[in-house]
PDB file of N, CA, C and O in Angstrom:
ATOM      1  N   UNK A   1      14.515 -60.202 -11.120  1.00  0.00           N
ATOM      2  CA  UNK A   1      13.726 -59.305 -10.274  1.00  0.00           C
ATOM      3  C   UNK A   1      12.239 -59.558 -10.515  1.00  0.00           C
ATOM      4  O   UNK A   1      11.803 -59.844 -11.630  1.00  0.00           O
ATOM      5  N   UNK A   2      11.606 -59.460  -9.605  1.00  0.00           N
ATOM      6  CA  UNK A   2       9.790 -59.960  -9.314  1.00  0.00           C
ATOM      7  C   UNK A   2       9.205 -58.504 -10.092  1.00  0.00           C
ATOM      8  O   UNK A   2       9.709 -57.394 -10.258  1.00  0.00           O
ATOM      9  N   UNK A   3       7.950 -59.085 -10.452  1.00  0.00           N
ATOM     10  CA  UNK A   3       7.132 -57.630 -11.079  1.00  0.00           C
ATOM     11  C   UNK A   3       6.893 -56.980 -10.061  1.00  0.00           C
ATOM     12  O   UNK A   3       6.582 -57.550  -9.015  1.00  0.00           O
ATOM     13  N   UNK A   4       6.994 -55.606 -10.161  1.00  0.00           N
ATOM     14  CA  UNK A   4       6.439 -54.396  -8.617  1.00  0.00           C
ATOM     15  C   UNK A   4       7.508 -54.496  -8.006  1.00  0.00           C
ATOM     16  O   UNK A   4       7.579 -53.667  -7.099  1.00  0.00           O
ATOM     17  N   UNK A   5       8.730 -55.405  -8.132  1.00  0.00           N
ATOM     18  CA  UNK A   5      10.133 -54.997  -7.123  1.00  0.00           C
ATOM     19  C   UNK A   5      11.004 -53.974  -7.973  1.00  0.00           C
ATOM     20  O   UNK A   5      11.580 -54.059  -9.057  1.00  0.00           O
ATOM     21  N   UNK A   6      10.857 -52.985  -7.035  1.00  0.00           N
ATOM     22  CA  UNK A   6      12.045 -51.649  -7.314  1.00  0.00           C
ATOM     23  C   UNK A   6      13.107 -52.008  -7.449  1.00  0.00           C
ATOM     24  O   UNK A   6      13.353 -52.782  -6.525  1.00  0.00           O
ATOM     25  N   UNK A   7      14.170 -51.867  -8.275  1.00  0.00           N
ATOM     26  CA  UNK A   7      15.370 -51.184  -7.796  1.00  0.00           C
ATOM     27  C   UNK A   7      16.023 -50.278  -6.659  1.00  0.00           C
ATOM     28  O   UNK A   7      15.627 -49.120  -6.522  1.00  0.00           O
ATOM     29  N   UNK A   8      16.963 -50.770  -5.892  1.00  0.00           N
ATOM     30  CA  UNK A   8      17.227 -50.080  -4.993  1.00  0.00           C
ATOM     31  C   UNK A   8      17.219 -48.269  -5.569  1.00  0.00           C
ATOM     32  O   UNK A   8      16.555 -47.374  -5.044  1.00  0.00           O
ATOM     33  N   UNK A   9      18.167 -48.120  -6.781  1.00  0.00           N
ATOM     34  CA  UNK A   9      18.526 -47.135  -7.793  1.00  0.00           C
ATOM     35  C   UNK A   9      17.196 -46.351  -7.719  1.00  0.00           C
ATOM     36  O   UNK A   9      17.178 -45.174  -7.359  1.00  0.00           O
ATOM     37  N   UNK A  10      15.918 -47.136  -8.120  1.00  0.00           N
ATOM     38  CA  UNK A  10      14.821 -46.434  -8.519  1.00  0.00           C
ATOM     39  C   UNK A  10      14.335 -45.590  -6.964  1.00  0.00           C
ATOM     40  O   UNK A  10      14.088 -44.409  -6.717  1.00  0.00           O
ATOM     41  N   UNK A  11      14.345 -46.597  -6.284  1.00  0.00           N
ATOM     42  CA  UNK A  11      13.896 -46.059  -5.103  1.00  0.00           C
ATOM     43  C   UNK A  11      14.377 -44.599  -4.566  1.00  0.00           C
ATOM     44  O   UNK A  11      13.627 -43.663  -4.285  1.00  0.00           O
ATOM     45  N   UNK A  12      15.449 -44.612  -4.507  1.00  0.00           N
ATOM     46  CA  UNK A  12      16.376 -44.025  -3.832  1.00  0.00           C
ATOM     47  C   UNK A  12      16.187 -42.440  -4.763  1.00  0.00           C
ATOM     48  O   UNK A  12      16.243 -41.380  -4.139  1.00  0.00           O
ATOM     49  N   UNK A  13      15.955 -42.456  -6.346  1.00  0.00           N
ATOM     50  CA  UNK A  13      15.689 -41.772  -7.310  1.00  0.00           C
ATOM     51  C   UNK A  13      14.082 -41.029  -6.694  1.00  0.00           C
ATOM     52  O   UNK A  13      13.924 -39.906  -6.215  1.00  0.00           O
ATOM     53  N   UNK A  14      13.219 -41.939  -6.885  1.00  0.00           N
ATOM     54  CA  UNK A  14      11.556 -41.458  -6.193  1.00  0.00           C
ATOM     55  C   UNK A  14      11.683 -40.805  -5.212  1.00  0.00           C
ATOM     56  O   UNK A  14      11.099 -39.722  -5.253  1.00  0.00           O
ATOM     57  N   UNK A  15      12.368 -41.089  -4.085  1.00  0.00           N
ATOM     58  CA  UNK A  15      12.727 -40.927  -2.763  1.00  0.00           C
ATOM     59  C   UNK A  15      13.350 -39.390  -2.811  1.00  0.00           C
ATOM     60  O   UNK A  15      13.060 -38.704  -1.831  1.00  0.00           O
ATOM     61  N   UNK A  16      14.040 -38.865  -3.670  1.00  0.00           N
ATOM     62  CA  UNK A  16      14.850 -37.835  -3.644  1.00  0.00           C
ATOM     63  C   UNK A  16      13.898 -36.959  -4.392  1.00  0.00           C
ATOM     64  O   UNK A  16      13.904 -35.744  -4.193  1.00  0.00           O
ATOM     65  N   UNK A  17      12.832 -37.687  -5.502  1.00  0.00           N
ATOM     66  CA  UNK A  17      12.147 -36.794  -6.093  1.00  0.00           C
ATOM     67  C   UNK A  17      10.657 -35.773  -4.657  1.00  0.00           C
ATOM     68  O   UNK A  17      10.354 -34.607  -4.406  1.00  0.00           O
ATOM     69  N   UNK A  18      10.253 -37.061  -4.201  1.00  0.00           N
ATOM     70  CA  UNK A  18       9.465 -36.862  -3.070  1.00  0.00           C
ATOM     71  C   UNK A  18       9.971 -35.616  -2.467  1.00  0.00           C
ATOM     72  O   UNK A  18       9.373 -34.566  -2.700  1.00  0.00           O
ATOM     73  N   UNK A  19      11.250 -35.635  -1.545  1.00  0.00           N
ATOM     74  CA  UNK A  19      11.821 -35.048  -0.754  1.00  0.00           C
ATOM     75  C   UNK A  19      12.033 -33.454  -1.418  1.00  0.00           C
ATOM     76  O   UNK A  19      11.871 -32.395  -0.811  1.00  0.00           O
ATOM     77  N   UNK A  20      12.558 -33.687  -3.240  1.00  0.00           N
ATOM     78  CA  UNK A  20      12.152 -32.006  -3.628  1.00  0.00           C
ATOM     79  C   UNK A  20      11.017 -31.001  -3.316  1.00  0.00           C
ATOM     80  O   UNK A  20      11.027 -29.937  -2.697  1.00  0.00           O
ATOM     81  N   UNK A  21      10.017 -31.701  -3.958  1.00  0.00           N
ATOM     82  CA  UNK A  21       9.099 -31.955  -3.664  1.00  0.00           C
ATOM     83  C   UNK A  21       8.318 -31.251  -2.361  1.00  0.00           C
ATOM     84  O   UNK A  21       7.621 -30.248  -2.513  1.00  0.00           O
ATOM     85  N   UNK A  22       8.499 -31.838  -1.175  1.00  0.00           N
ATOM     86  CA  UNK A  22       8.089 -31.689  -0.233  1.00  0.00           C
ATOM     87  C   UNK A  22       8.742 -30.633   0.336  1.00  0.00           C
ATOM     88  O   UNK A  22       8.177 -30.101   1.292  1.00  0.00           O
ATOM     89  N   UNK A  23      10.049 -30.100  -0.106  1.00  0.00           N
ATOM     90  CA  UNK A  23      11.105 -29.140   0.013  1.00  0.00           C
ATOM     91  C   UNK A  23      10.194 -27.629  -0.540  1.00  0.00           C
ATOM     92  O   UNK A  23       9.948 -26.509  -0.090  1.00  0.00           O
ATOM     93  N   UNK A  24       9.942 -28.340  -1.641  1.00  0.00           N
ATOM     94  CA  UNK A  24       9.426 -26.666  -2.584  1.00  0.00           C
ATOM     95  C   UNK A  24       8.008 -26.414  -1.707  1.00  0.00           C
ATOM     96  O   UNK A  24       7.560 -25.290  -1.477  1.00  0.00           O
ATOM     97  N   UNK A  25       7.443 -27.560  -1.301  1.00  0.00           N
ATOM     98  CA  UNK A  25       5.710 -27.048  -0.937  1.00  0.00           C
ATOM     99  C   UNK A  25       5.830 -26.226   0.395  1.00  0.00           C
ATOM    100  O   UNK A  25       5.118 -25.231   0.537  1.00  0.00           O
ATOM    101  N   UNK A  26       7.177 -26.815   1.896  1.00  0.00           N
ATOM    102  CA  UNK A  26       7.796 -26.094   3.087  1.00  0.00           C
ATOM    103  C   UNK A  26       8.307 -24.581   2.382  1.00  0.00           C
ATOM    104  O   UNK A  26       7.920 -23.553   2.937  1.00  0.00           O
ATOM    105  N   UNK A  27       8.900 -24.511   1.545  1.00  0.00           N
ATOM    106  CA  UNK A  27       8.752 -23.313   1.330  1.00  0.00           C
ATOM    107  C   UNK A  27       8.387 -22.145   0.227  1.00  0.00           C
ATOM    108  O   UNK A  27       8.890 -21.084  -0.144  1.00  0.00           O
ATOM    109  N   UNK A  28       7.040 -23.068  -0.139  1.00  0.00           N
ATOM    110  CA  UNK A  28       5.930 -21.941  -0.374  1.00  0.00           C
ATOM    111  C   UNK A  28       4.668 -21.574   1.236  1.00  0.00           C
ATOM    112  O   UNK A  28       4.002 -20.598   1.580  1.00  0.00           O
ATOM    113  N   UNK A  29       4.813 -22.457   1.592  1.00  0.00           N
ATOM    114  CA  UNK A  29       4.410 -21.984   3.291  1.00  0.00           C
ATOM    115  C   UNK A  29       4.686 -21.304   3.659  1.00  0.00           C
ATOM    116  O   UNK A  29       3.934 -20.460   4.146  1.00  0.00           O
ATOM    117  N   UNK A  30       6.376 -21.212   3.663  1.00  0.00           N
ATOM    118  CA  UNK A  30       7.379 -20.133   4.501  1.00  0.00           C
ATOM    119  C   UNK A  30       7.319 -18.659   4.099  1.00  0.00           C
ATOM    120  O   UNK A  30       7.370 -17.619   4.756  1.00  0.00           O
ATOM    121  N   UNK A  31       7.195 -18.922   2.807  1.00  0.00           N
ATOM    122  CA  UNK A  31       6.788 -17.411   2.095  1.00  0.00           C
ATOM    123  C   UNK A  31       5.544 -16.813   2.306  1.00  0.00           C
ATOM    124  O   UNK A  31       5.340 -15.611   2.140  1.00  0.00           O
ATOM    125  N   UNK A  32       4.342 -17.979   2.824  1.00  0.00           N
ATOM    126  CA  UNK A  32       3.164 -17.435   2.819  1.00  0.00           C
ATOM    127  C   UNK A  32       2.986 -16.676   4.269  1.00  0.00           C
ATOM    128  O   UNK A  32       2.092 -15.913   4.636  1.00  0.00           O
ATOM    129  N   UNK A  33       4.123 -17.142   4.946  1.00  0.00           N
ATOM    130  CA  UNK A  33       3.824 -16.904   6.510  1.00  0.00           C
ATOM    131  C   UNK A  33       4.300 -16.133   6.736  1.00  0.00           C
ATOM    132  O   UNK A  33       4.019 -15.657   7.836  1.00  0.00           O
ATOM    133  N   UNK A  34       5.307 -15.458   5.950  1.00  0.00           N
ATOM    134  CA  UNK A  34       6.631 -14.422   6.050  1.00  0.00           C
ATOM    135  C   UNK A  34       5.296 -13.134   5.642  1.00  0.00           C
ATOM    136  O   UNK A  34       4.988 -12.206   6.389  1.00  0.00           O
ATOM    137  N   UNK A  35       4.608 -13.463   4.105  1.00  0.00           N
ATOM    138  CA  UNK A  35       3.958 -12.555   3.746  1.00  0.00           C
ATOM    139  C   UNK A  35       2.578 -12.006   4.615  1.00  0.00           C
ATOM    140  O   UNK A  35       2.087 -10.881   4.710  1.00  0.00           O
ATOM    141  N   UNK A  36       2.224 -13.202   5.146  1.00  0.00           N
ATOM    142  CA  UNK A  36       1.198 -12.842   6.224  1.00  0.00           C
ATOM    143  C   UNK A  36       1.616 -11.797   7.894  1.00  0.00           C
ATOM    144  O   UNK A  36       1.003 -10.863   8.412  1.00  0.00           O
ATOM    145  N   UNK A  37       2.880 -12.499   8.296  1.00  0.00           N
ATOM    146  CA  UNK A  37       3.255 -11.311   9.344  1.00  0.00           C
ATOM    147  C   UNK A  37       3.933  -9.998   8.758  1.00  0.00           C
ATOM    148  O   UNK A  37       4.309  -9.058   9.459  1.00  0.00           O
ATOM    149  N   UNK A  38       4.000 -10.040   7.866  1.00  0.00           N
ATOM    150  CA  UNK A  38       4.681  -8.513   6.889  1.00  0.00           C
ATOM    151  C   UNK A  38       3.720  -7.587   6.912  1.00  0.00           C
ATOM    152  O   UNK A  38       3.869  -6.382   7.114  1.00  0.00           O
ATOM    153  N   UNK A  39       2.612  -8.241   6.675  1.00  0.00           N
ATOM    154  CA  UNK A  39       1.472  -7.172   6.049  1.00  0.00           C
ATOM    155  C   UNK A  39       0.394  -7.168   7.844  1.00  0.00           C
ATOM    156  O   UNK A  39      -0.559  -6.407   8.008  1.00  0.00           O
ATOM    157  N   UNK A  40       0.826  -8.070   8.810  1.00  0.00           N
ATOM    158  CA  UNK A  40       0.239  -7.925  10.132  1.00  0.00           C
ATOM    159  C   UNK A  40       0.897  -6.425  10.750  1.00  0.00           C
ATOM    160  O   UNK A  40       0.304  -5.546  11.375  1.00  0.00           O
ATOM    161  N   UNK A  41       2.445  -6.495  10.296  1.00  0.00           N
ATOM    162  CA  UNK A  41       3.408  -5.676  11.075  1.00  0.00           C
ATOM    163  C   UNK A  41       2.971  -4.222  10.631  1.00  0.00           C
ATOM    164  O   UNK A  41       3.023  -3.291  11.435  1.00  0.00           O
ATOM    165  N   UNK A  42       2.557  -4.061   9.387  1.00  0.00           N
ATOM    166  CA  UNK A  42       2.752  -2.609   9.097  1.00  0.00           C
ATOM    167  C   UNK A  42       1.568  -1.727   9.365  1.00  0.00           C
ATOM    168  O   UNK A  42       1.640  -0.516   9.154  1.00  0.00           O
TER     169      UNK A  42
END
């Protein structure tokens, strides 16, 4: 394997880490938006 060539394994590993990731930040949004029309409504 060449220097700087991934593993498919690794990739696929980063790839899933990313995707947590990007999972947890959609829903700290979701909460922020939930909390913003909560406090519009009352």
């Amino acid at each position: 394997m060449k220097r700087g060539q991934l593993s498919i394994y690794e990739l696929v590993k980063r790839n899933k880490e990313e995707m947590l990731r990007d999972k947890e930040f959609i829903n700290k949004i979701e909460v922020k938006i939930e909390e913003n029309h909560l406090k519009k409504t009352k």
